[in-house]
N, C-alpha and C positions, 0 to 999 in steps of 0.2 A: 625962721631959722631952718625948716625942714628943708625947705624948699632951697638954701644953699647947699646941704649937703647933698640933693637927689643931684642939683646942675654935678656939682663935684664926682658924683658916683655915677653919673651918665657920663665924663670925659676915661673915668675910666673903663666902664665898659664899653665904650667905641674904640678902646684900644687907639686913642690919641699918643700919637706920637710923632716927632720933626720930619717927615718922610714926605715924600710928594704921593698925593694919592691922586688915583685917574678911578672916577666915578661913571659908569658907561648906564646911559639910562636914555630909554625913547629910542629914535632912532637909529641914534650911535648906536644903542646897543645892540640891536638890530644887523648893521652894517658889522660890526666887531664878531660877533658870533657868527655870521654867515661864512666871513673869510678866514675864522680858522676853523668851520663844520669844512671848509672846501681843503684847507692845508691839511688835514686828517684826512680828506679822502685822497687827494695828489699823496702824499706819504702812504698812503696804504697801497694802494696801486703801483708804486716804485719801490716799495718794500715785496710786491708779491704775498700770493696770499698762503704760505706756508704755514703759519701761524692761525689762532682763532682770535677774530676779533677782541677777543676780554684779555690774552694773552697778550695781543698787540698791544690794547690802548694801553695793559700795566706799563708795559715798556715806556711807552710816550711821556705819560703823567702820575702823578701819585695824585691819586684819588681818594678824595676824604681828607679829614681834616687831620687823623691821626698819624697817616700817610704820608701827609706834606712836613706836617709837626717832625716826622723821623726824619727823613730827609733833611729840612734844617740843622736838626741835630748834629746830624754827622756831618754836616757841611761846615769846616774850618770861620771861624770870624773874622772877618774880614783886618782884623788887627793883624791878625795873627799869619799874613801872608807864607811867610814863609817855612811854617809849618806843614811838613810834607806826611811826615808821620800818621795822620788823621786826614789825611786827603781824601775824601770820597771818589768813587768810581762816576757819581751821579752828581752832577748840579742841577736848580733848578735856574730856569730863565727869565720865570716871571711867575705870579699866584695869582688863579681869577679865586675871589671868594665872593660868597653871595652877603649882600648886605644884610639880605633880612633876615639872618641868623637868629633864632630865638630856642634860646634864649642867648643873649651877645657872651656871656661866658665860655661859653664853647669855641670862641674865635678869636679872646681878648689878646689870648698870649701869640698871634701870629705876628701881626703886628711890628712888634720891637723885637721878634725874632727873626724876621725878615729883612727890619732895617738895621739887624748885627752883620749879617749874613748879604748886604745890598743886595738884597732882589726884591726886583720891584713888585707893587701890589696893583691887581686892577679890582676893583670894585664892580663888580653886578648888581645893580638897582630896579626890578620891572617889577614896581605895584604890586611887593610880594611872592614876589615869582622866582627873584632871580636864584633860588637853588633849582627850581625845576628844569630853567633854561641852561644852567651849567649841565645839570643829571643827561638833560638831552644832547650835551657833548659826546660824552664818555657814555651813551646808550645805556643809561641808568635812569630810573624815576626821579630823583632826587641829588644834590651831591652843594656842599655846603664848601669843600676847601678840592682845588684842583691846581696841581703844581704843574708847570713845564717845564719837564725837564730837557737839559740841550741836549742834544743829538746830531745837530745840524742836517734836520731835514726840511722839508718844507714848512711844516706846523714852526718850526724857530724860525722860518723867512720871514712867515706871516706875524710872528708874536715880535718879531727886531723894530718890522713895518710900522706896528700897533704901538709899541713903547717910544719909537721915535715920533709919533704922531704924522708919518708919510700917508697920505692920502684919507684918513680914516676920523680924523679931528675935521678932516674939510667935509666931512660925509659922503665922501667919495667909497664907492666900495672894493678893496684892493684885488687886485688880481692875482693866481697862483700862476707862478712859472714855470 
């Protein structure tokens, strides 16, 4: 009998939910992180460098999990389109979270707040790593929950690429414009 309740209590701490998940691990993930370390660097370079890097990437992404968690928040549910009132300045475009979140508590609620809010999830999977390889997005050691927000600069070319599965599902590695 335990051992039904742990399977039961592992679907919910994987934060199971009816949503399409894209799991990037091995290569892919590889290919998926390279081309938007390059859409971060094309966007910073067309942005000019006015700003300090830590200031910039604020801008790009909410970083941390608390950070994406707010962001969500204030982003209207997708029911509720035509609520103007509560419109955010900020949407986000997509969530890379790291799989290997521990403990999984920390990230159950993203989830089914994401799939209120239709923004899609990408999963970071590398043999335990995948927060360090997100941290080294955003020039941090570490980073568990990283939102993209739209802007429409190159970093949202590369994430439209990667959500459509244009060239990156083939393991092709895409190109910045």
């Amino acid at each position: 009998m335990p051992a039904r309740n742990t399977a039961a209590k592992n679907n919910i701490l994987d934060g199971s939910v009816p949503q399409k998940r894209d799991c990037y691990e091995g290569e892919r993930l590889v290919h998926v992180l390279k081309s938007i370390k390059r859409g971060i660097e094309s966007a910073r370079l067309l942005a000019g460098n006015s700003l300090p890097d830590k200031v910039w990437l604020k801008q790009q992404f909410a970083i941390g999990v608390n950070d994406v968690t707010r962001v969500l928040e204030r982003m209207a549910p997708s029911a509720e389109k035509g609520s103007s009132a509560q419109s955010p300045c900020v949407r986000l475009q997509a969530i890379l979270l790291a799989a290997d979140c521990n403990p999984k508590w920390l990230t159950k609620h993203l989830p089914p707040l994401a799939s209120s809010r239709k923004v899609p999830l990408i999963f970071v999977k590398d043999d335990k790593k995948g927060s360090l390889k997100l941290g080294e997005l955003v020039k941090l050691k570490t980073a568990i929950a990283i939102g993209v927000k739209a802007r429409g600069n190159a970093i949202n070319q590369i994430m439209e690429e990667i959500l459509d599965g244009d060239g990156v599902n083939k393991g092709a590695v895409l190109e910045v414009q």
